[in-house]
C-alpha positions, -999 to 999 in steps of 0.1 A, spaced: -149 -102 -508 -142 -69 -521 -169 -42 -509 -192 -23 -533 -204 15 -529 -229 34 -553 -222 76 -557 -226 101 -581 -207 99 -605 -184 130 -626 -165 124 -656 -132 144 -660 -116 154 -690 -76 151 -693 -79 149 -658 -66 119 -637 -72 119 -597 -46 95 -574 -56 84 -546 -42 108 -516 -41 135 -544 -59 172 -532 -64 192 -559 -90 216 -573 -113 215 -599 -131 234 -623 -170 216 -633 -193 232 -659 -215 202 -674 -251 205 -658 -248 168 -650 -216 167 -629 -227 196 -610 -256 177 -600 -236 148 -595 -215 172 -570 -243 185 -551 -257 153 -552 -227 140 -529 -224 169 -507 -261 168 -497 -247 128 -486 -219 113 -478 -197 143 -497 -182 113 -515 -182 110 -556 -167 88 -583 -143 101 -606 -129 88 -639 -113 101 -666 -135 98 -701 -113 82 -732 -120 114 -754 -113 146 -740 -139 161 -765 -164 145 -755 -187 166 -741 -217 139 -732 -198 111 -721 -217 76 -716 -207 44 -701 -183 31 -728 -167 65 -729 -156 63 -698 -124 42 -680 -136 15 -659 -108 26 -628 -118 58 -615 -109 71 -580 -135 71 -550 -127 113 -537 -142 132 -506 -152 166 -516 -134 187 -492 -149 225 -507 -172 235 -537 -177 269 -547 -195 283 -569 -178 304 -598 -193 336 -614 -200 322 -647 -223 294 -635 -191 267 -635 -183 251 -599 -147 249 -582 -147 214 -561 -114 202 -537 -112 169 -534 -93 143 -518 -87 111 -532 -97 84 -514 -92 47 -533 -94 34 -567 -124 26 -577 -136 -3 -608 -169 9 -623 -191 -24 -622 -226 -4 -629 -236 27 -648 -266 42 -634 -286 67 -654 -310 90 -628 -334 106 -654 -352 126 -627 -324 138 -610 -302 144 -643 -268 129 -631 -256 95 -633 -245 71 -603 -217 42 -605 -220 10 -588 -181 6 -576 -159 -20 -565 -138 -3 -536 -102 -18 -543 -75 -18 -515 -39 -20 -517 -21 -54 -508 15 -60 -513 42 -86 -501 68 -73 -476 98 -90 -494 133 -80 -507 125 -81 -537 92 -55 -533 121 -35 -510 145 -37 -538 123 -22 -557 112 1 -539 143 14 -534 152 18 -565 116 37 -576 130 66 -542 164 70 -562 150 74 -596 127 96 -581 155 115 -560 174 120 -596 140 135 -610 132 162 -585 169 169 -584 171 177 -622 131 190 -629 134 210 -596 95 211 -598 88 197 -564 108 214 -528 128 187 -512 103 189 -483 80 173 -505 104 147 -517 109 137 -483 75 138 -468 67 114 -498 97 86 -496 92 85 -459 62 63 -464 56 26 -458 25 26 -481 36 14 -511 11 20 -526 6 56 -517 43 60 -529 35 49 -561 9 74 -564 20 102 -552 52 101 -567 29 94 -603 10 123 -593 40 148 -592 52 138 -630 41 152 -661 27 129 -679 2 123 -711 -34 113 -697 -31 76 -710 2 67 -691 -16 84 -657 -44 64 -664 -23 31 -670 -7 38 -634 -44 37 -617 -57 12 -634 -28 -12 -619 -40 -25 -591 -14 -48 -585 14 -25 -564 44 -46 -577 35 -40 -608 30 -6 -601 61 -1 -590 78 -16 -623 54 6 -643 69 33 -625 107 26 -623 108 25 -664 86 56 -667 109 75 -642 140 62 -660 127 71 -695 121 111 -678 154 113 -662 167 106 -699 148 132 -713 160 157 -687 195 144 -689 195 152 -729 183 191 -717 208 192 -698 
């Protein structure tokens, strides 16, 4: 049975974190800094998921994606115009089962399913695979956003999963097909998602070319 965790929870707009993902950001709403200080007075853990419309700036429950990702805060600082600057790491996907309104302490909570990676060790998973690394290979080769180092350090792994994601991580792409990427929980599936979206950029970058 899949475990369940409750933390504070912070919406993001056109923001979507991966799991194993480090980066920084900027929070001004009064209710996700709470949320925020909320987890580093705990477990420095916190929920977050990206909200349907960027421009909403009071987000509720059906605003929100149900697939968020479970983050460590790793440093928060607070900014000179009252906004905070957070690191965080993320940790696993996350499905949002319960939104939990904390009048008193004005943040909300979420009541999360803590999802974990499987994945068959097949040839055709390896195959695939495979084939995700060269499209990948062609991508950095052309974009020349990411130092090889990087590419290495990331097809090296034996965590599918993890592959998937960072390797979704490093692309450009709108906020909708980022959030289609973490909200497949299946890792074959994943994988496919990600072959034809790496094929359909190397295209682009071929016709620039």
């Amino acid at each position: 049975m899949a475990e369940s965790i409750t933390l504070p929870l912070v919406p993001l707009r056109g923001l979507v974190v991966f799991p194993n993902m480090i980066m920084h950001l900027d929070v001004g709403r009064d209710d996700s800094v709470n949320a925020l200080e909320a987890a580093m007075v705990g477990n420095r853990k916190v929920f977050l998921v990206a909200q349907i419309d960027i421009d909403n700036d009071a987000p509720q429950e059906d605003d929100l994606y149900e697939v968020g990702t479970i983050s460590e805060i790793r440093q928060i600082i607070k900014l000179p115009d009252g906004n905070v600057r957070v690191l965080v790491e993320g940790m696993n996907r996350g499905i949002l089962t319960e939104y939990i309104e904390l009048e008193d302490k004005n943040y909300v909570q979420a009541e999360i399913t803590i999802h974990e990676d499987k994945w068959e060790e097949n040839l055709e998973t390896e195959a695939l695979v495979r084939g995700v690394v060269h499209q990948f290979e062609e991508w950095v080769k052309l974009s020349k956003r990411i130092p090889s180092e990087t590419f290495v350090s990331i097809t090296i792994l034996e965590d599918f999963g993890r592959l998937a994601d960072l390797i979704a991580s490093h692309l450009n792409l709108k906020l909708d097909v980022k959030q289609d990427i973490l909200s497949c929980l299946d890792v074959s599936k994943r994988l496919e998602m990600l072959y034809g979206i790496l094929t359909r950029e190397l295209e682009v970058l071929q016709l620039e070319f």
